[in-house]
C-alpha positions in Angstrom: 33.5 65.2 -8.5 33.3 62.4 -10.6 35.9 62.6 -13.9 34.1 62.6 -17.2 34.9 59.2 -19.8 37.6 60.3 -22.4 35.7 58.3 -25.2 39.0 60.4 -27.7 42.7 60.3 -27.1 45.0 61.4 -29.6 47.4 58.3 -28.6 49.3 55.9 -30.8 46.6 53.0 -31.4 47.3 49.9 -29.7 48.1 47.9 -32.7 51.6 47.2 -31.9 55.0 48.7 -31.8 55.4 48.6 -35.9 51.7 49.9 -36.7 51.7 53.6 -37.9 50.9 56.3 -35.8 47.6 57.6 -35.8 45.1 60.6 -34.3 41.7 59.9 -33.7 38.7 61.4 -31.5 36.1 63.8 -31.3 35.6 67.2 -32.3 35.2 69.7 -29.4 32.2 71.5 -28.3 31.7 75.5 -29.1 31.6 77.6 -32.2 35.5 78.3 -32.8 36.4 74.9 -31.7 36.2 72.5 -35.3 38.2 75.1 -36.7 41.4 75.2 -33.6 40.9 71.0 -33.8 41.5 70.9 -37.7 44.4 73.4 -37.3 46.4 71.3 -34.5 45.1 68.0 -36.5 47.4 68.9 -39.3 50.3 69.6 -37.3 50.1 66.7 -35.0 49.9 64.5 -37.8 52.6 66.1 -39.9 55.1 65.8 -36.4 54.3 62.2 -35.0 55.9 60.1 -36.7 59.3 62.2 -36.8 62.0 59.9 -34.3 59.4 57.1 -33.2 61.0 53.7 -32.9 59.5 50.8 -34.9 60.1 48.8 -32.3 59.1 50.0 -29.5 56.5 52.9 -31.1 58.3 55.5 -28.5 60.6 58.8 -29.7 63.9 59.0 -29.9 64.3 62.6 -30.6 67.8 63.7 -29.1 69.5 66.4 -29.6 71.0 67.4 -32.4 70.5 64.2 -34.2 68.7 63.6 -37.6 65.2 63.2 -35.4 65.6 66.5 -33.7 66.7 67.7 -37.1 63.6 67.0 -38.5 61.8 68.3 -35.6 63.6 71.8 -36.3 62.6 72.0 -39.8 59.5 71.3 -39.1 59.1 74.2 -36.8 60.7 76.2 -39.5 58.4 75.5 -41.9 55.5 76.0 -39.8 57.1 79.4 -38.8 57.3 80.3 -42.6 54.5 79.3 -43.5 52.7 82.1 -41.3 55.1 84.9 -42.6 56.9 85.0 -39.2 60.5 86.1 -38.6 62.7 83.0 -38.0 65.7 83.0 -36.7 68.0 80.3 -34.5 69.7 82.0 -31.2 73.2 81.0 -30.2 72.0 78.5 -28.1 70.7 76.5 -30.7 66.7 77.6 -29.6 64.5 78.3 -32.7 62.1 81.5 -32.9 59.1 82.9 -34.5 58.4 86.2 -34.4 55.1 88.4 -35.0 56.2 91.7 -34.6 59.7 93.2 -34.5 61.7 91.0 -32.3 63.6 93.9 -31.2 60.8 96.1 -29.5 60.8 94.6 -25.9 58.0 93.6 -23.7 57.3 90.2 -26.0 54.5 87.8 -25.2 56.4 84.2 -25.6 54.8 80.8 -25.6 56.3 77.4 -26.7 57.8 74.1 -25.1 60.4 71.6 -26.8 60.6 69.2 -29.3 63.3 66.6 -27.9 62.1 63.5 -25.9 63.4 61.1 -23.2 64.5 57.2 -24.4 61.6 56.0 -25.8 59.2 59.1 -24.5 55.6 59.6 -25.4 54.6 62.3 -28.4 53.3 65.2 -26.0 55.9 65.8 -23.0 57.3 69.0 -25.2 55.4 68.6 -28.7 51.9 69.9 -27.2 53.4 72.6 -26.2 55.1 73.6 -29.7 52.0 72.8 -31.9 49.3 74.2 -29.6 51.3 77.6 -29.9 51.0 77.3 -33.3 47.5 76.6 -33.2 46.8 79.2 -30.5 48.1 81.5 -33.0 46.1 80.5 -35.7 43.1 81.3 -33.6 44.2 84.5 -32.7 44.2 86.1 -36.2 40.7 83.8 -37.2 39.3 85.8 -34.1 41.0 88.8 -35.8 42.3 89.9 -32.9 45.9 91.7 -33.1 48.0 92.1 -30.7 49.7 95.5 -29.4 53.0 93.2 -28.0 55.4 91.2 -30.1 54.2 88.0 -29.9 56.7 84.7 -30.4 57.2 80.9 -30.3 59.9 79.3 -28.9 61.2 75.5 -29.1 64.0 75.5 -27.0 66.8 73.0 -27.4 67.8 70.0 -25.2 65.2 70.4 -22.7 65.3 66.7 -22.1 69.0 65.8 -21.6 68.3 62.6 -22.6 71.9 63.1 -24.8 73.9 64.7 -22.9 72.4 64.4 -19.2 71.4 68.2 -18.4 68.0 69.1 -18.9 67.1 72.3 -20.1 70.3 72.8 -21.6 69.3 75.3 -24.2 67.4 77.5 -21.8 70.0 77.2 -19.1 73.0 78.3 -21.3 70.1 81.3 -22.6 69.7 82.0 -18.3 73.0 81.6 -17.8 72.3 78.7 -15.6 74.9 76.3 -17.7 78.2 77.7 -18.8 79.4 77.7 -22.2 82.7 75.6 -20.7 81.0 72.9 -18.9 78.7 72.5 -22.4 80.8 72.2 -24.8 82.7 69.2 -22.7 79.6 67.0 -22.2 79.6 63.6 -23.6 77.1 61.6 -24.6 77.2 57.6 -24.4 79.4 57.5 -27.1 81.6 59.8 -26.3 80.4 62.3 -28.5 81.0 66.4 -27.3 78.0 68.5 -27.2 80.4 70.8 -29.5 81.1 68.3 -31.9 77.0 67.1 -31.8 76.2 70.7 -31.9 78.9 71.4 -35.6 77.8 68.5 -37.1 74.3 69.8 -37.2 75.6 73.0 -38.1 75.3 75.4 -35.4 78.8 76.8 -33.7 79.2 75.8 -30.5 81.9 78.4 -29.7 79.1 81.1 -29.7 77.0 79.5 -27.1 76.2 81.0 -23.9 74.6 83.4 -22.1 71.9 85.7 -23.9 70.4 88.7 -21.5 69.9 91.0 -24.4 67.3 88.3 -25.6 65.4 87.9 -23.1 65.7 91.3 -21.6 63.1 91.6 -24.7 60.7 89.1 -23.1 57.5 90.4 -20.6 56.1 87.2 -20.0 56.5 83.3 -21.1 53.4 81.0 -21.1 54.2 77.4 -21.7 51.5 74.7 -22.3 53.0 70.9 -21.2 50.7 67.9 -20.6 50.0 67.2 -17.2 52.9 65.0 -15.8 50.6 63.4 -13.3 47.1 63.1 -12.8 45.3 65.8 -10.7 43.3 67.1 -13.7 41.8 64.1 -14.2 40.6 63.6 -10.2 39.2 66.9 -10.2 37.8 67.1 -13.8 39.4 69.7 -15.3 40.6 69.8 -18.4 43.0 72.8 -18.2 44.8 74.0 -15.1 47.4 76.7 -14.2 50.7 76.1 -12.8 51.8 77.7 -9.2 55.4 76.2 -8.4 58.3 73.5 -9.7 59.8 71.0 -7.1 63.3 71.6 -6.8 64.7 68.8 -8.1 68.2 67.6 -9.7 70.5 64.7 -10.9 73.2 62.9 -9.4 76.1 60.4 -10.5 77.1 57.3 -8.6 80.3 55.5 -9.6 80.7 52.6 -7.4 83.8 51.2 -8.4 84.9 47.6 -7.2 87.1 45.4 -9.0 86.8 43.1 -12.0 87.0 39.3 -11.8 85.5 35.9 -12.7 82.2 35.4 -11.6 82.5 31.5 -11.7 86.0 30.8 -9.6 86.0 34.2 -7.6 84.6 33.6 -3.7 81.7 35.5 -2.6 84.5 36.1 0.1 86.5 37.8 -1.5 85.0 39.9 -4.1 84.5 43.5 -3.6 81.5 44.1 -6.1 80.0 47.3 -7.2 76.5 45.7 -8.3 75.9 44.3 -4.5 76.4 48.3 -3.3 74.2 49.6 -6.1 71.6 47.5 -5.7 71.3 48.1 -2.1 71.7 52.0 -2.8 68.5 51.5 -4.9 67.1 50.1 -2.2 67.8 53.0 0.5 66.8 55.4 -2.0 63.4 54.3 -2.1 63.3 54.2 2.0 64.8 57.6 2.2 62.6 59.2 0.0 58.9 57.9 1.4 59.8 58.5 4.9 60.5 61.9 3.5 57.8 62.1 1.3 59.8 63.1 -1.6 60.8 61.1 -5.1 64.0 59.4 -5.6 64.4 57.6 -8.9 67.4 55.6 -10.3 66.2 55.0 -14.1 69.7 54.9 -16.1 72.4 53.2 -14.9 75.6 51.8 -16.8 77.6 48.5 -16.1 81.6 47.8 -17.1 83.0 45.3 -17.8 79.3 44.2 -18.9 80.0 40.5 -19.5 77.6 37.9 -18.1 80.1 35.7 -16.2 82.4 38.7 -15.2 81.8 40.5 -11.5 81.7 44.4 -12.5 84.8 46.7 -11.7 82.4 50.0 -12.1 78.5 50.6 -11.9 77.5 54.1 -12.4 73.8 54.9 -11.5 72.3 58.2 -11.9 69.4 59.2 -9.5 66.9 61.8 -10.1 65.9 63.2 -6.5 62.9 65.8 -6.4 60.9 67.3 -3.1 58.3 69.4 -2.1 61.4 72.1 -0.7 64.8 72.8 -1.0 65.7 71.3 2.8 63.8 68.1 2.6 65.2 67.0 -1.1 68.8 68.1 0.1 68.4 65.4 3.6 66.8 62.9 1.1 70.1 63.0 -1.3 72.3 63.2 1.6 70.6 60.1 3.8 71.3 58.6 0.1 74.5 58.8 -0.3 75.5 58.3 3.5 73.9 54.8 2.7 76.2 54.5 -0.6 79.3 55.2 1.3 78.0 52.7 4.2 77.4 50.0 2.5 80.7 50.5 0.2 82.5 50.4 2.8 81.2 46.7 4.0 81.2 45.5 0.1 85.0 47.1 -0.7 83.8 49.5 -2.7 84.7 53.2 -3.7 81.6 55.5 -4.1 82.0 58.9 -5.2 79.0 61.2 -6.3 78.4 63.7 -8.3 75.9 66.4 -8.9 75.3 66.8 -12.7 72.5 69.5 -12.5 70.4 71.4 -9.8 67.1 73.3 -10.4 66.1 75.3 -7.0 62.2 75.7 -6.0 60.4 77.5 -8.6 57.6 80.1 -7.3 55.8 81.1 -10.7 55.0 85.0 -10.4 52.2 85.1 -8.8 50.6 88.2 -10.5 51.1 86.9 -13.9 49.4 83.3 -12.4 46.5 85.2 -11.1 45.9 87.1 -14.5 45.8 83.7 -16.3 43.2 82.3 -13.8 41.2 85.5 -13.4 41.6 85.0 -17.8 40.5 81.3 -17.9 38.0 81.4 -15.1 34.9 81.7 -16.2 32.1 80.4 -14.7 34.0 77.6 -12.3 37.8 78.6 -10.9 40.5 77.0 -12.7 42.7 74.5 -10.9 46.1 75.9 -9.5 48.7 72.9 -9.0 52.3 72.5 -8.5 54.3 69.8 -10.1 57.6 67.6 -9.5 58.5 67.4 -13.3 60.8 70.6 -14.8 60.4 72.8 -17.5 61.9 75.3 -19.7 59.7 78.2 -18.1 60.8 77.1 -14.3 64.7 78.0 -15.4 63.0 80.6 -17.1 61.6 82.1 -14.3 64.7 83.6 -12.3 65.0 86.6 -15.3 61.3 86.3 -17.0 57.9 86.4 -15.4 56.8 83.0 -16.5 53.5 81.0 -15.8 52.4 77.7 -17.5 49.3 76.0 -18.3 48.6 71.7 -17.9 46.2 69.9 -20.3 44.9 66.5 -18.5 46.2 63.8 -18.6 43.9 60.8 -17.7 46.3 58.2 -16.9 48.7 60.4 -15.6 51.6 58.5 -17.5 54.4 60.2 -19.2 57.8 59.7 -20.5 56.2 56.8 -21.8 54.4 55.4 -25.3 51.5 55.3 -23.0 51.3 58.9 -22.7 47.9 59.8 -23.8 45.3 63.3 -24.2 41.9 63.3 -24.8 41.6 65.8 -27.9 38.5 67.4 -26.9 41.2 68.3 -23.9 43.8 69.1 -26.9 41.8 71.8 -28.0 40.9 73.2 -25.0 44.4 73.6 -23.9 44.8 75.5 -27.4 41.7 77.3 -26.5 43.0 78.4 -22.9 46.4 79.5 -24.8 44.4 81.8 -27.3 42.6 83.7 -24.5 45.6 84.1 -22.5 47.7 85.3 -25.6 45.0 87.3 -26.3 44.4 88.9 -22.8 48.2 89.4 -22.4 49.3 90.5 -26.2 46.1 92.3 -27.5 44.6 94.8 -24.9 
């Protein structure tokens, strides 16, 4: 089947890094639909311009800085400003609440607000507004539901700060341990305790949080598409079936310092050569396997231009189709490290920052959301390689997700684009699965 144009995108415009953000596009078809499009309208234009970068028009939203500060008062006031119950968990995750929060079996939706280095405005954020906006349809349809029903923006989920994603959800699951949290660092040097107090949450009361989510019967999160198999088969909405397993690891090749312009290629024992051929191998390893391997941060010391390097420390982001193939792919990796080290004089030693196993979304609460969304045609049921909230989620909640398309299939990027007619039918989709699960 042949995709259909996307003549609307709610994108940046493509006026330049410095011009102001802006949402354009068409309304979307069907009675109720002008009326969900104005609602998420509002919202998406109050929200996009909080942490975007004049320079390079991406978002900057880290945790707990002054972006994701706005970001959380933001939620808050769009959580007040539907009489819901508010209220911040000691994880740092924010809540809204219809209903009492305390009577179990709770429908939840949400995403996150944080972003990557210079991320696009819907990895997380269409998640957050289009619960909002699902919402607001529910009660213009005037339907009410017989479940506590809340939104969620959980915390960190990124780890672009402090380099384990999911954080706020994984101290929640129990995944992350208060211990370990409190001691990461960010470039600076700066705790995730310290972050977390100056923004005025206490870090001592992190960690796990069963009681919470002993409350909750089933999470639905909405994320754009991180790839681009909506938009081959023409759907604009489609359901989620599994999460890659996928993690993080840290090289530190560590070689010695010296002059780069009287030291012989002879006798240098340089970290940059071992990297760079590490990159390499990754690459190799991982199509042969037909997995991902990615090295997309990496840090250099001493850092001087006519100075050889004494440490490069690359992180690599691995992911696989299962658990056997992505753990051959990381070692085959790192056997390559340790083998070309050895010819260059260098030290390698890595280390795994985070893991997330295969996810297998409950099946029965994935069929009710397709047997709710079907219709007249089937909806799409895909896996993805990208992780979320609801995959860490899933070992103590039923969980399920939904994916709006995305027609380049680019994310983590300013690129990262959505058709709004798609927009609101991702809102749409959310409704009549809130609906279905919360109110009958």
């Amino acid at each position: 089947m042949t995709p259909p144009a996307h003549p609307a995108r709610l994108a940046l415009e493509d006026r330049g890094p410095g011009a102001e953000p802006s949402v354009s596009g068409r309304g979307g078809s069907g009675e109720r639909q002008p009326a969900v499009g104005a609602s998420f309208q509002t919202m998406w234009r109050d929200l996009l311009p909080v942490g975007r970068d004049s320079g390079t028009g991406g978002y900057r939203r880290y945790a707990w800085t002054p972006a994701d500060t706005d970001c959380r008062a933001w939620f808050r006031a769009q959580a007040e400003s539907r009489a819901l119950t508010y209220e911040v968990d000691r994880n740092g995750n924010q809540w809204a609440w219809q209903g009492d929060p305390t009577a179990g079996d709770a429908v939840v939706t949400g995403s996150h607000l944080d972003s990557v280095p210079d991320g696009g405005p819907f990895d997380g954020p269409l998640g957050v507004i289009s619960s909002f906006a699902a919402l607001d349809e529910l009660r213009a349809r005037g339907a009410t539901p017989a479940r506590p029903l809340a939104l969620v923006n959980f915390t960190d989920e990124e780890g672009a700060r402090f380099g384990v994603a999911c954080a706020g959800s994984r101290l929640s699951a129990g995944q992350l341990t208060p211990e370990r949290a409190r001691e990461l660092r960010d470039a600076d040097g700066v705790s995730l305790a310290r972050a977390m107090e100056a923004a005025g949450q206490d870090p001592e009361a992190i960690g796990p949080d069963p009681e919470r989510l002993a409350r909750i019967g089933a999470f639905v999160e909405l994320h754009i598409e991180q790839g681009r198999a909506l938009d081959l088969s023409g759907d604009a909405v489609g359901v989620a079936s599994a999460i890659w397993p996928h993690g993080r690891w840290r090289f530190d090749f560590t070689g010695e310092a010296n002059h780069a312009g009287t030291t012989r290629l002879e006798d240098r024992r340089d970290p940059m050569l071992t990297y760079a051929n590490t990159v390499l191998a990754a690459r190799k390893k991982a199509r042969l396997a037909g997995a991902l391997a990615t090295f997309g941060k990496v840090s250099v010391e001493p850092n001087g231009v006519n100075a050889i390097a004494s440490l490069v420390r690359g992180w690599l982001d691995s992911r696989a189709a299962d658990e056997a193939t992505l753990a051959e792919v990381v070692n085959a990796i790192e056997q390559a490290a340790t083998e070309r080290g050895a010819r260059d004089g260098v030290d390698v030693r890595v280390v795994r920052e985070s893991f997330t196993p295969v996810v297998e979304f409950a099946h029965d609460l994935r069929d009710r959301l397709t047997a709710l969304l079907g219709g007249a045609a089937p909806v799409p049921v895909l896996a993805t390689g990208a992780g979320h909230d609801a995959g860490i989620l899933s070992a103590t909640v039923p969980t399920a997700m939904l994916f709006v398309r995305n027609p380049t299939g680019v994310s983590h990027s300013p690129a990262e684009s959505a058709a709004e007619d798609d927009c609101v039918a991702g809102v749409t989709a959310l409704a009549d699965v809130l609906e279905g699960l919360a109110c009958r």
